[in-house]
C-alpha positions, 0 to 999 in steps of 0.5 A: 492750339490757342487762339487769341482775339480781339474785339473793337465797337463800332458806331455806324450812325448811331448802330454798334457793331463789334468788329472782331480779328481772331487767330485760329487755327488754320487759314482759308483763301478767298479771292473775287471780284466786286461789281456795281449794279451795271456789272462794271468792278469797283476799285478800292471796295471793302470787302468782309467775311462774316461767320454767323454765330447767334449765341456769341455774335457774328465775327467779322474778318476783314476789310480786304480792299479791291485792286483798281480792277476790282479784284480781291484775295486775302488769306485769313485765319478761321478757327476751321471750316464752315459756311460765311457770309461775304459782303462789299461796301464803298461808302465814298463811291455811295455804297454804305456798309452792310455792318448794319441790317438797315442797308441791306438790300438781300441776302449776302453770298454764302461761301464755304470755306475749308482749311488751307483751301482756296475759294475763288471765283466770288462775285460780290455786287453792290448797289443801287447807291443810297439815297441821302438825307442832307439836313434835318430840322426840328423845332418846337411847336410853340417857339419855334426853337430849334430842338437839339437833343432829337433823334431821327428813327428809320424803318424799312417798310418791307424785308428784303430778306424773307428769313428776317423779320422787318423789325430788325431793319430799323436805324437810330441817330441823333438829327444833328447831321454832320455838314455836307462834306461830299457827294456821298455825305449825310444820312444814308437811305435805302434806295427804291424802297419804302422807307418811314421815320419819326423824330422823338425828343425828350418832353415832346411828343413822338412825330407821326410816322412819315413815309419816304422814297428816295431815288438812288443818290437824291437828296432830302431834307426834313422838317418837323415841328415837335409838340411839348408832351402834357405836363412836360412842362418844357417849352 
């Protein structure tokens, strides 16, 4: 049987993704419940299968939305049985997506599934909600004007997930934030960890590296000074 696909990139602050819908060859059934950190379900969750494949890329499948009790089932094509990845995420309720490293906060749930076999009884558990950067401003040391081209870098300071090496969790994106929007807006922060970031910009030199701790769901705001690089001959 052949089996067609599609693929689409996604950009998450500045991180691509590759979403992928693939028609396999059987189907698996999947159903669940999504709760928040004090156990209590989540309405209008997305949740996601995600099968690992190092040397092609994960493959997504997804999103199954959650019914006002929190509950989900879908039934999805797979190519045939094998072990996946589960997760949720609702980022207008605060809960940003787990498409990227940087936002996870442990190993997701593995759920095996087999051809035209239901798995139920999955429990997928969010939080704590992220903490948000809400403006960020960067001048130059010398004028005083404001640097439009800079970028933003954050980093755990730690793994959460002992299999994965602390460098992979790690954003980058411009310092040009969106204005605040919603309660849940801005630039989204691991909550109740250790998190650093530096500002580069063409011609100037890198910022020190910062060290951050935000509360779930308080805001920040940043302001760097940039200094010109030697010879950079902008100012």
């Amino acid at each position: 049987m052949e089996t067609a696909a599609k693929a689409t990139l996604i950009c998450v602050f500045g991180v691509f993704v590759a979403a992928n819908w693939s028609f396999g060859q059987c189907r698996a059934n999947v159903s669940g419940k999504v709760v928040d950190e004090t156990n209590l379900p989540v309405a209008g969750a997305d949740v996601y299968l995600i099968e690992p494949r190092l040397a092609r890329g994960n493959r997504y499948f997804g999103a199954f939305s959650t019914d006002s009790n929190g509950d989900f089932a879908a039934s999805t094509p797979i190519d045939g049985p094998g072990s996946f990845f589960i997760y949720a995420s609702k980022e207008s309720a605060g809960y940003p997506s787990k498409r990227v490293v940087f936002y996870n906060e442990a190993e997701q749930p593995v759920v095996q599934l087999v051809c035209q076999a239901a798995r139920t009884g999955i429990i997928v558990k969010l939080g704590p909600k992220a903490g948000y950067i809400q403006k960020i401003s960067v001048l130059d040391a010398d004028t005083g004007r404001p640097i439009s081209d800079a970028r933003i870098t954050l980093r755990r300071l730690t793994s959460p997930i002992p299999r994965l090496s602390v460098s992979v969790f790690s954003i980058s994106t411009s310092t040009a934030l969106a204005p605040i929007s919603g309660k849940y807006s801005g630039l989204a922060v691991p909550a109740n960890v250790d998190v650093s970031y530096q500002i580069s910009a063409p011609g100037y030199a890198t910022s020190p590296e910062t060290k951050m701790r935000l509360a779930p769901e308080e805001d920040a705001e940043i302001s760097v000074k940039l200094q010109p690089a030697v010879n950079s001959g902008l100012k």
